[in-house]
C-alpha positions as CSV (number, residue, x, y, z in Angstrom):
1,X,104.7,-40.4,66.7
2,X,106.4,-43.5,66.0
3,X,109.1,-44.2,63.3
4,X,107.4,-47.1,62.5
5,X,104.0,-45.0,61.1
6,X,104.0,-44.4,57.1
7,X,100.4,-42.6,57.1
8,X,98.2,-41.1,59.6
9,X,94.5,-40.2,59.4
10,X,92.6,-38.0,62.1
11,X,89.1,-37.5,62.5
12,X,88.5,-37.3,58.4
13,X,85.5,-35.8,57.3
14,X,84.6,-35.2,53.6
15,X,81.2,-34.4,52.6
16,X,79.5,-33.7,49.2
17,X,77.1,-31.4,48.6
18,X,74.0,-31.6,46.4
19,X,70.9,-31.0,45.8
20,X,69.4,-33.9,47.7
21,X,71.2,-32.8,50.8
22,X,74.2,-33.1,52.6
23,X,75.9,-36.5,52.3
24,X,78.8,-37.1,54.8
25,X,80.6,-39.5,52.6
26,X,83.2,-40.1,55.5
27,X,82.6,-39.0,58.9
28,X,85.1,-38.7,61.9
29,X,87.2,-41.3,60.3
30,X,91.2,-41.7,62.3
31,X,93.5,-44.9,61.4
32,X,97.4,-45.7,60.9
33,X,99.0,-47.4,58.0
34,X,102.4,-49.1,59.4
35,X,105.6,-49.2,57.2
36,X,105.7,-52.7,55.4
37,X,102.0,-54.1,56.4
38,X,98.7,-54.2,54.4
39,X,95.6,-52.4,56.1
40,X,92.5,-53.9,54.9
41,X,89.2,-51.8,54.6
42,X,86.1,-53.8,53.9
43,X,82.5,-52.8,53.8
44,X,79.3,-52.7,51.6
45,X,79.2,-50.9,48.4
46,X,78.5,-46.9,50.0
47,X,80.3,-47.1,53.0
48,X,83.0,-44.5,52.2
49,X,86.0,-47.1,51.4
50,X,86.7,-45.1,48.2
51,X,86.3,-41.9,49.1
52,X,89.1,-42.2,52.3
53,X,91.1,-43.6,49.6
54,X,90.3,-40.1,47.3
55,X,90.9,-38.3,50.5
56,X,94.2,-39.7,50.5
57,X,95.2,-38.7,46.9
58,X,93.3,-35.4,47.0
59,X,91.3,-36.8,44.2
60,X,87.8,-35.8,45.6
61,X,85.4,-34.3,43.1
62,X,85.4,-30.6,43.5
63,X,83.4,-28.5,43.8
64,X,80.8,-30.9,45.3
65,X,83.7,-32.9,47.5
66,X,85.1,-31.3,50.3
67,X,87.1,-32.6,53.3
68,X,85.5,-30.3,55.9
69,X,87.7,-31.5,58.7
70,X,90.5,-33.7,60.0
71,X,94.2,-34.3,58.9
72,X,95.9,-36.7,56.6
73,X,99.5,-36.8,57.7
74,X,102.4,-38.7,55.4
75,X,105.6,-39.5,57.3
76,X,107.7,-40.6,54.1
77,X,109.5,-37.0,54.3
78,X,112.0,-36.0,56.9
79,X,109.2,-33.9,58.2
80,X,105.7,-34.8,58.2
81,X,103.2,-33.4,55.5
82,X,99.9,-32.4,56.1
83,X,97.8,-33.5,52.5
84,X,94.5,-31.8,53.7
85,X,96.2,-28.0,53.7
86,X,97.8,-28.8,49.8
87,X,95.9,-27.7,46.9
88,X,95.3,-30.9,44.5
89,X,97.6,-29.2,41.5
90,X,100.2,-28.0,43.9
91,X,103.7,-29.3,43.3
92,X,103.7,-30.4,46.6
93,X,101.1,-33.1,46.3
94,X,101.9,-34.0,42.8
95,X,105.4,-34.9,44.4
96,X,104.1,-37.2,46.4
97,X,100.6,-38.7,44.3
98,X,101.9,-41.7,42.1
99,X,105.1,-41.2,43.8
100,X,104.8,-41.7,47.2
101,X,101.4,-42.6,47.3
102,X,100.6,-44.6,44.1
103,X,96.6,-46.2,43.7
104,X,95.2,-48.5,41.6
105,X,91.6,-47.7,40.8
106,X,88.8,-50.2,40.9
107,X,88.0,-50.6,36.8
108,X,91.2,-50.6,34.8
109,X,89.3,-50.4,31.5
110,X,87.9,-46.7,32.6
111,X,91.4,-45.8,34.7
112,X,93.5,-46.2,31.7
113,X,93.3,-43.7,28.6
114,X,92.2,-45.9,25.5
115,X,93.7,-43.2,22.9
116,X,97.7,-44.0,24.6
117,X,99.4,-47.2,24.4
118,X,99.7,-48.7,28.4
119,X,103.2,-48.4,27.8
120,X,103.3,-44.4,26.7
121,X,100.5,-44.5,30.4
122,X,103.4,-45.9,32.3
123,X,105.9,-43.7,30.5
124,X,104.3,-40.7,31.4
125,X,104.3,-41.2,35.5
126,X,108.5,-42.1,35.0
127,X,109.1,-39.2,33.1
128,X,107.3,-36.7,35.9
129,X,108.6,-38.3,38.9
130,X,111.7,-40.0,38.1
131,X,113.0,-37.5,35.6
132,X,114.2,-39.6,32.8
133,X,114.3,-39.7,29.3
134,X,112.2,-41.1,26.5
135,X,114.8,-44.2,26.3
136,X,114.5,-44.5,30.1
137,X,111.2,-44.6,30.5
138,X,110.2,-46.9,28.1
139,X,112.7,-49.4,29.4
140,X,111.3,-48.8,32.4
141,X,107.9,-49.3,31.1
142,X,108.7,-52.8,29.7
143,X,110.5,-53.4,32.7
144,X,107.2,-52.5,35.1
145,X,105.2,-54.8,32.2
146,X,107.8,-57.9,32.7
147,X,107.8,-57.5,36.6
148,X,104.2,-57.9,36.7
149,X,104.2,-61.1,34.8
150,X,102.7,-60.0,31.4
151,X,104.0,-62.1,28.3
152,X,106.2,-60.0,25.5
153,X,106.0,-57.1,27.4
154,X,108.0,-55.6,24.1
155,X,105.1,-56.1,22.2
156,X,102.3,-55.1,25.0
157,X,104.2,-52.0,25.7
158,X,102.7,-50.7,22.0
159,X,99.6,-52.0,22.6
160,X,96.3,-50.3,23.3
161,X,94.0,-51.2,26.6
162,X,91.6,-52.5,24.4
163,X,93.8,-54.9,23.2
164,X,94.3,-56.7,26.5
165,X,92.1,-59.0,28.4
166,X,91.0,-57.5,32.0
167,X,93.5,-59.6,33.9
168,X,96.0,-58.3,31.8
169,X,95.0,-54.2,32.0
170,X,95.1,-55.1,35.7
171,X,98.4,-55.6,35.7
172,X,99.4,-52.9,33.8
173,X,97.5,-50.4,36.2
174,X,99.7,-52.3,39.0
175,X,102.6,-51.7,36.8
176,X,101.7,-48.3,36.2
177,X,101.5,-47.6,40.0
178,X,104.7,-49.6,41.0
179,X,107.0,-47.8,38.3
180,X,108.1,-44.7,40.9
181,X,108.4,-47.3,43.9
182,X,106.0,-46.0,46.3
183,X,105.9,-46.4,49.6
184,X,102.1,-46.9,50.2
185,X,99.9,-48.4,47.3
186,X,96.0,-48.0,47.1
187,X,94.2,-50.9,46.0
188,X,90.9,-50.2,45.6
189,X,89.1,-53.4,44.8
190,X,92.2,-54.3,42.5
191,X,90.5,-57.6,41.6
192,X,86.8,-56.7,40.9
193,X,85.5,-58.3,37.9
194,X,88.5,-61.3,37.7
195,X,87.7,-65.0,37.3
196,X,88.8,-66.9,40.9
197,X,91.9,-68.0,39.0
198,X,93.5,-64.8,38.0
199,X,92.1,-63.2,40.7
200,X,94.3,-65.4,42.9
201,X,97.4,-64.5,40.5
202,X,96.8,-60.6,40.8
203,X,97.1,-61.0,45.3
204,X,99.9,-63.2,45.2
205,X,102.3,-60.9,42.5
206,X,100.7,-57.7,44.8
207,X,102.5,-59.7,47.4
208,X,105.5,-60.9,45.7
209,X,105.9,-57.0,44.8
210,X,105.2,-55.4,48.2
211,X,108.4,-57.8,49.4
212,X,110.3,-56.5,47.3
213,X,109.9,-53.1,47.3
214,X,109.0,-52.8,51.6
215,X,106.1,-50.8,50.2
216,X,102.6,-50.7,52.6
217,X,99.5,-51.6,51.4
218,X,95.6,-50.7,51.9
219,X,93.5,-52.6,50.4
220,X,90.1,-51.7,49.8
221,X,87.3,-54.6,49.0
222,X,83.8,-56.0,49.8
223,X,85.4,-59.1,50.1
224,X,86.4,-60.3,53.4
225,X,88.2,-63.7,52.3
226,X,90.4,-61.2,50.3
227,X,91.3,-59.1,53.7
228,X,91.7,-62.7,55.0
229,X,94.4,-63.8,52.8
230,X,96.2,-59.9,52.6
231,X,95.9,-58.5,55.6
232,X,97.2,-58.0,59.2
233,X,95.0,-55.1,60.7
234,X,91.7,-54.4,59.5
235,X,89.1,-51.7,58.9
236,X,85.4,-51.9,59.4
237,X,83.5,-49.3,57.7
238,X,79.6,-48.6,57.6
239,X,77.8,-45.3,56.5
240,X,81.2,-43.5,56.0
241,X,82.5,-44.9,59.8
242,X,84.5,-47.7,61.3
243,X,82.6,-50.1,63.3
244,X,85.6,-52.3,64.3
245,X,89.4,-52.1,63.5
246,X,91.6,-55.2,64.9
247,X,93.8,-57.5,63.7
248,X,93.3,-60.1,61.4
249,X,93.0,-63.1,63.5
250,X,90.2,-61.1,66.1
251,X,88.4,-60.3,63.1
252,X,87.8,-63.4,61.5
253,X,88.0,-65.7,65.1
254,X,87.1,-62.7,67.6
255,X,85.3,-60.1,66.0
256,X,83.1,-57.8,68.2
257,X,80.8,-55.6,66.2
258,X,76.7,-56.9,65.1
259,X,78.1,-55.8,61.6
260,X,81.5,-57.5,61.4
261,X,79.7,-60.5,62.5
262,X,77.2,-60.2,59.7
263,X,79.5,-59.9,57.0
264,X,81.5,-62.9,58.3
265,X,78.1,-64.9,58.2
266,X,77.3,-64.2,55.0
267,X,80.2,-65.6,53.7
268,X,80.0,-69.2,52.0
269,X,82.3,-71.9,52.6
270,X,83.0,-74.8,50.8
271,X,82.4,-77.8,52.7
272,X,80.0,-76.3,55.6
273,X,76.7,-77.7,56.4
274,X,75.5,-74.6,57.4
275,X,72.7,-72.3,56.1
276,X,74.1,-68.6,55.3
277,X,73.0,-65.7,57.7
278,X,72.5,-62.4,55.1
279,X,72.1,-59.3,56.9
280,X,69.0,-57.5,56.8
281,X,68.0,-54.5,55.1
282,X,69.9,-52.3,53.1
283,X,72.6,-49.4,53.8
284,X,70.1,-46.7,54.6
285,X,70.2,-43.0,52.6
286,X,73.3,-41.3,53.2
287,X,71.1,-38.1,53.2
288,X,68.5,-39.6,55.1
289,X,70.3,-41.7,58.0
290,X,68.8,-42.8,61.1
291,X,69.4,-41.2,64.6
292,X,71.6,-42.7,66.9
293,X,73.6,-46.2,65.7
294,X,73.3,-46.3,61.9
295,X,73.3,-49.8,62.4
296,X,70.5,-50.2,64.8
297,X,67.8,-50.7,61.6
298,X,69.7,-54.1,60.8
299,X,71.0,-55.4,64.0
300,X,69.5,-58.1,65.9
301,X,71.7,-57.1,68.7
302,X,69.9,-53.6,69.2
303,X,69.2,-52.1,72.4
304,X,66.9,-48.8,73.1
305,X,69.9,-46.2,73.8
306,X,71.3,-47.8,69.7
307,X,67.8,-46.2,68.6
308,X,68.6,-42.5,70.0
309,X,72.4,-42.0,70.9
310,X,75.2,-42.5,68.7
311,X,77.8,-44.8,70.3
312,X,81.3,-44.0,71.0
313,X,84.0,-45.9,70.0
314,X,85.2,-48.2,72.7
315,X,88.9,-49.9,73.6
316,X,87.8,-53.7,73.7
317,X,91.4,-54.6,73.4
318,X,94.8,-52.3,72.9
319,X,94.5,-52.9,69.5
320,X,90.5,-54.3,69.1
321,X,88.3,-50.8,68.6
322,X,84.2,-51.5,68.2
323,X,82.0,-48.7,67.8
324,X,78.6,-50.2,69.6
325,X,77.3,-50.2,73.0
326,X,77.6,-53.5,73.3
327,X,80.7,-51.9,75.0
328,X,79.6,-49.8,77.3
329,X,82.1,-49.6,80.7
330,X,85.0,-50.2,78.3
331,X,87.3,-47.5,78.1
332,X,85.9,-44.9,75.7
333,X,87.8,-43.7,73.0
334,X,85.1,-41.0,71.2
C-alpha cells in the first residue's frame, strides 16, 4: 500500500433491513482517499453518497444498518485499522471519529444540539480528544469560531444555534470538526440550503483550511459545479454504486459513463445557447431495482446485454474506471 494513501475502501456493502425488503444502500463499493486531496462523490439524492460516508464513521443506524461485507482501512496510525471489525462505542473508534476522521453533516440546524451553546458543542469534542481543560477548550472554541471567519466569536461562543443565521451554524459545524485537526474531513453537502454568495465563502475558507492543516477531503454533493471547483479525483455513484471514478478534468471534458454525461447535461450555464438535456426517469426502488445495468431504464445508450447482465467495471484509463459495457474488450476490473 502506498505511503501516500490516508483511507482505503474495499468492496463496501451496507444494507438495511425492513419491512419493504432488502435495500442494498451501498453495494460492492472500493475507492482511495490520497493524503492532502479532496475526493468528490456526486450523484442523485438515494445513491448511497451518505451512507459510505456513515460507513466511514460507523454511524449507520443499527439495528436496521449493517455493513454485511468489505473493509474500511485508515492509514493515519503506524499500523493500519480495520473500522468495519470496531464496535461503534469502542474506544478504538471513538479515538479516531472527530479525531481523525471529523464530518460535517448535511443540515447544521438538526446536527447541532439547540439546548448547548456552539461553543460548549465545540468544547466538548476538545475536551475528549485533546484532553484539556475547561479554560483550554473554550479558547480553543473561540479560536475554531475566529478561524472560520465568524464575527465576535467571544460573543457567538455563548450563543445558541438558533441564534445564528444558517451560513453562520455552518461554520460552526466546520469549526466544530476542525477543532482536533483531522486528517480526513466529511463534507456531506456542507453548503446545502446557502445563498450562491455564502455558499462560495463556505468552499473557499474549506480550502483555505485544508492548506493549512494538510488535512484530505471528500466531499459529498448533487452538485457537480461544486466537485468542479473542489476536486481532483471524482466519484460517480448510482443505486448505491460507482459508475465512473476519474479525475477531474476527464470528468468534466472526458467523461465516459451514459450517467456522468447526463448529469453534466443537465447542468445550466450562463451564457450558452443551448437547450438543457434532463435525464429521464427517476432513480428506480432500491428494493425493487431492475435486472442487469441499473441504469439501463434511463439510458439512451442501452444495448440488449445492459437489460439482463450487470456490467463489470472496466479500466478505460489507469486512472478512468466506467462501470458500462460501452467498455466491453477493456481490461476488466469486476
Amino acid at each position: 500500500m502506498s505511503a501516500n494513501i490516508l483511507l482505503e475502501v474495499n468492496s463496501l456493502k451496507t444494507y438495511f433491513h425492513n419491512e419493504v425488503g432488502l435495500v442494498k444502500a451501498v453495494d460492492n463499493v472500493s475507492f482511495k482517499v490520497k493524503k492532502g486531496e479532496t475526493l468528490g462523490i456526486v450523484g442523485e439524492s438515494g445513491c448511497g453518497k451518505s451512507v459510505t460516508s456513515l460507513s466511514i464513521m460507523n454511524l449507520v443506524p443499527q439495528p436496521r444498518g449493517v455493513i454485511e461485507g468489505g473493509e474500511i482501512i485508515y492509514h493515519g496510525y503506524d499500523n493500519p485499522l480495520e473500522i468495519t471489525t470496531l464496535n461503534s462505542q469502542s474506544r478504538d473508534m471513538r479515538n479516531i471519529r472527530g479525531n481523525r476522521i471529523a464530518m460535517i453533516f448535511q443540515e447544521p440546524m438538526t446536527s447541532l444540539n439547540p439546548v448547548y451553546t456552539v461553543g460548549e458543542q465545540i468544547m466538548e469534542s476538545v475536551r475528549l480528544h485533546q484532553k484539556r481543560d475547561n479554560i483550554k477548550a473554550r479558547a480553543r472554541a473561540i479560536e475554531m469560531l475566529k478561524l472560520v471567519g465568524l464575527p465576535a466569536p467571544e460573543q457567538i461562543v455563548d450563543e445558541y444555534p438558533h441564534e445564528l443565521s444558517g451560513g453562520m451554524r455552518q461554520r460552526v459545524m466546520i469549526g466544530m470538526a476542525l477543532s482536533c485537526n483531522p486528517d480526513l474531513l466529511i463534507a456531506d453537502e456542507p453548503t446545502t440550503a446557502l445563498d450562491v454568495t455564502i455558499e462560495a465563502q463556505i468552499l473557499d475558507l474549506m480550502e483555505e483550511l485544508q492548506d493549512e492543516f494538510n488535512m484530505s477531503i471528500m466531499l459529498i454533493t448533487h452538485d457537480l459545479e461544486v466537485i468542479g471547483e473542489m476536486s481532483e479525483r471524482v466519484i460517480v455513484m448510482y443505486t448505491g454504486k460507482i459508475m465512473e471514478k476519474a479525475n477531474i478534468d476527464d470528468i468534466f471534458h472526458n467523461s465516459k459513463h451514459p450517467y456522468t454525461q447526463g448529469l453534466l447535461n443537465s447542468i445550466p450555464q450562463i451564457g450558452a445557447n443551448k437547450r438543457l438535456i434532463p435525464i429521464e426517469g427517476s432513480v428506480p426502488d432500491l428494493t425493487d431495482l431492475p435486472s442487469g445495468c441499473y441504469f439501463a431504464p434511463r439510458c439512451n445508450q442501452a444495448k440488449e446485454i445492459c437489460w439482463v447482465d450487470e456490467p463489470p467495471e472496466y479500466s478505460i484509463t489507469e486512472v478512468q474506471k466506467a462501470k458500462c459495457w460501452l467498455y466491453d474488450g477493456k481490461e476488466e476490473l469486476s
